[in-house]
N, C-alpha and C positions, 0 to 999 in steps of 0.2 A: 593534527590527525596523522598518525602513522601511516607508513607504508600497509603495514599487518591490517589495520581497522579499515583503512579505503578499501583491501583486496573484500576484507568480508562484507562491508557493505555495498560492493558490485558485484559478487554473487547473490546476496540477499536481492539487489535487483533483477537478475537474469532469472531467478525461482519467482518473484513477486510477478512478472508481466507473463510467464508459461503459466501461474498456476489464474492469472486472471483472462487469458486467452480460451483456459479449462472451459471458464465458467460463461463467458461467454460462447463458447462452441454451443455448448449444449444448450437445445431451442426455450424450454421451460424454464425460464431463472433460478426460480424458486424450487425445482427441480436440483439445479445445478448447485445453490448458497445452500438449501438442503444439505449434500453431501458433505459439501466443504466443510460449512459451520459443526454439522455433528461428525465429522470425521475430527475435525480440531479438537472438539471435545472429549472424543474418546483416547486423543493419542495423548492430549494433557492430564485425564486419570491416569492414564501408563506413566505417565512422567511422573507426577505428585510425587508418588511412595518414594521415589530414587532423590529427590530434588529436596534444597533447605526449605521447611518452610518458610515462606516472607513475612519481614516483620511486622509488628503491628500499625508501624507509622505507613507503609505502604499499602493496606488496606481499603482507605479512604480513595487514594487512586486507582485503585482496581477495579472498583465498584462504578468510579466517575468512566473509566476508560470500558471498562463493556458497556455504557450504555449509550458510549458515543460511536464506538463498534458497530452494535446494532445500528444504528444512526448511520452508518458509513456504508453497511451493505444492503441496507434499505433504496438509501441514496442511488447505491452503483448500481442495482436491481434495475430501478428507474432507468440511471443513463443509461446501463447496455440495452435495453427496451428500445429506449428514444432512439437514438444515436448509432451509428459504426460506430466500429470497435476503435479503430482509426481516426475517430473524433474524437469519443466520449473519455477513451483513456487516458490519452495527453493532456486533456484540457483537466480533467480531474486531476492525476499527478502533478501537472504541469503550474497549478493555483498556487501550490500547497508552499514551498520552500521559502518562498517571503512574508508569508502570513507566520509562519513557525517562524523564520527571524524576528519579527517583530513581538508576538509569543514568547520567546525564548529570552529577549529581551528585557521585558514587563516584570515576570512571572519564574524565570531561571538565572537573572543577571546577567545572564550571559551575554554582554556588547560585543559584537566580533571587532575584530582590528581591520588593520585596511587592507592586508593579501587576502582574509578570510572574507570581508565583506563583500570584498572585487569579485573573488570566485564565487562566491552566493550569485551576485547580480551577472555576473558572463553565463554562468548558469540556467539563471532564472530567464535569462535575454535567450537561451539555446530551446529554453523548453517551453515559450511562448512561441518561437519560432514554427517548433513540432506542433502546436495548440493550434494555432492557425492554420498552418497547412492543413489540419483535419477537418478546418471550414471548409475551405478552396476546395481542398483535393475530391470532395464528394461531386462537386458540379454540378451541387445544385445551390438554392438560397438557403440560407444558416435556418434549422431548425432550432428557434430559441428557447425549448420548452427544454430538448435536449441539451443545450449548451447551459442552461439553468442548473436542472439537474446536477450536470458534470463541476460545476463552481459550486455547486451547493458540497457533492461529496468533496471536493476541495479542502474547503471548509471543514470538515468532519476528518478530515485526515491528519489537519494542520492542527484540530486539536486534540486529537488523541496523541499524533505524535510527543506535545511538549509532556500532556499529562503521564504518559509510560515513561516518558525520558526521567519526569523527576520520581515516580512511582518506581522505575528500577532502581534509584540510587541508592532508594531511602528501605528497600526492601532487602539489601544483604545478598542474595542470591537473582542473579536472571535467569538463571535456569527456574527456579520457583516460580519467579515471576510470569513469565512464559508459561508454565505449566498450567496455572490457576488465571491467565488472561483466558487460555484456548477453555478450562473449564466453564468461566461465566460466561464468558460472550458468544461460544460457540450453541447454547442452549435455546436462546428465542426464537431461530429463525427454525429450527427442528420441530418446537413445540407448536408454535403457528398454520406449519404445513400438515402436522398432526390435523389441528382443527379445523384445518380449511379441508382435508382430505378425508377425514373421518376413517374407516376402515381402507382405503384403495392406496393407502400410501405407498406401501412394502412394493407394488405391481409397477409403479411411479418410477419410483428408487431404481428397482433391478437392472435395469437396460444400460445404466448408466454411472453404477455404485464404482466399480473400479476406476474407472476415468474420472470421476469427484473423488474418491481418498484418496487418489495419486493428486488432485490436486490440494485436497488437505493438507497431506503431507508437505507439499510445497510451501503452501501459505504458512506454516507452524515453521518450517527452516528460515522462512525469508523473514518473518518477524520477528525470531529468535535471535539470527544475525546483526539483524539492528538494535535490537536492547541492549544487547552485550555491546554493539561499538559506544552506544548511548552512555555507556558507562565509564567509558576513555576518551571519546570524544565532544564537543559541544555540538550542539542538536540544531541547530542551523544548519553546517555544513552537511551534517548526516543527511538531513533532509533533502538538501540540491543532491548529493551524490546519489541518493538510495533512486532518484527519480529519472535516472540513467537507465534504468527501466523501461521509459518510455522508449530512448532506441533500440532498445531489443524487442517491447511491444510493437513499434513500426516495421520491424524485420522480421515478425510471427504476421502483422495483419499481408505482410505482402505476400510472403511463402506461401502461409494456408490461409488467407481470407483475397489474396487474389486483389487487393487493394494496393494502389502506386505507391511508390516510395520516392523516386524522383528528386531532383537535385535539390528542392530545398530540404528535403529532409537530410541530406549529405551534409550538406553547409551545419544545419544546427546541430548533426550531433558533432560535427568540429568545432563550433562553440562551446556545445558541451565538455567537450576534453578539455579546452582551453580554461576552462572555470576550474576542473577537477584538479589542472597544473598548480593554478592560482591556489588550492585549498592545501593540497601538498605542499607549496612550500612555505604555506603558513604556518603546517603542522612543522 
């Protein structure tokens, strides 16, 4: 992994935990994944015409990766429901980077080596660290319904991730790729609040349109940035770094959600760095 590919996959993080901090502000979920999902959609038609289209070997993953998508923000829907934000976030990003190692594995050959592995697991050890303290830190007893949930979208991120990783290689263009993900996947959750809303939706929307495409627009930069590293780097390490995220989601729930941050969160994003050294100088 480059210097170049870490910097973009840590901005793709710092855009990933503001545009999910969006969606959680706003009290209506489905309200809030409304926006986002069909704002993705409308910025990936804008993209299309300018973009290659993707090849045909890449199709089969496209098709596999929106419906895990959906499956992902269905999931999150749920955890930010259950859960603080301060929980539900870490422990969902926080599942993900060794289930994708082991994915990635199977399914991409990709074995990492032993500087790449270490940093995986220093990693992986920084952001269980963040995952627990979001047990503790409420003070109250672990609501496991939410902490379900939050391993369940886990799960749902660890496999979308490996399935994009090999869908952008195989597609020619990640600008494409990108464009025609935000098209399919961005679509369900639009159409649903349709049905669930019947004529009142537009009254729904208004209060809150600007603050959901601004967070649109986020989620389409920050998964754009990780395709494109996905394409120069192994999908392992992408995955611990991209989940450095969660310290900047821990420094949005303190700011404006007014939740502790507190020395053990200190400690684990300095495991965190410590893992990112380790990935760096494997690259």
């Amino acid at each position: 992994m480059t210097p170049l590919v870490a910097a973009a996959v840590l901005l793709a993080a710092v855009t990933h935990a503001s545009w999910n901090a969006i969606a959680h502000h706003i009290t209506d979920k489905l309200i809030g994944f409304t926006l986002i999902s069909g704002g993705g959609t409308l910025i990936g038609l804008a993209m299309a015409p300018f973009a290659p289209f993707p090849a045909a070997a890449a199709w089969p993953y496209l098709a596999l990766s929106a419906v895990l998508h959906v499956a992902y923000m269905v999931l999150l829907m749920r955890s930010f429901r259950l859960g603080d934000f301060g929980q539900a976030y870490p422990i969902a990003r926080g599942s993900a980077p060794l289930v994708v190692t082991v994915l990635a594995a199977v399914f991409a050959g990709e074995v990492p080596g032993g500087w790449q592995a270490a940093g995986v697991a220093v990693c992986s050890a920084g952001l269980t660290g963040l995952a627990l303290w979001g047990i503790r830190g409420t003070g109250q007893r672990p609501d496991w319904a939410a902490i379900g949930a939050a391993l369940a979208t886990g799960v749902a991120i660890a496999s979308y991730t490996v399935v994009d990783g090999l869908g952008v290689r195989a597609s020619g263009s990640s600008l494409g790729y990108i464009a025609w993900l935000m098209i399919l996947e961005g679509i369900a959750v639009p159409v649903y609040a349709v049905w669930r809303w019947r004529g009142g939706l537009g009254a729904r929307l208004r209060p809150f349109a600007a603050v959901g495409l601004f967070g649109a627009a986020l989620s389409v930069a920050a998964y754009g940035l990780v395709l494109w590293a996905q394409t120069r780097a192994d999908l392992a390490p992408i995955s611990a770094l991209r989940e450095s995220s969660i310290i900047v989601g821990a420094g949005i729930g303190a700011v404006f959600f007014k939740e502790r941050f507190g020395w053990s969160r200190i400690v684990a994003a300095g495991v965190m760095v410590a893992g990112i050294g380790l990935m760096l100088h494997a690259g």
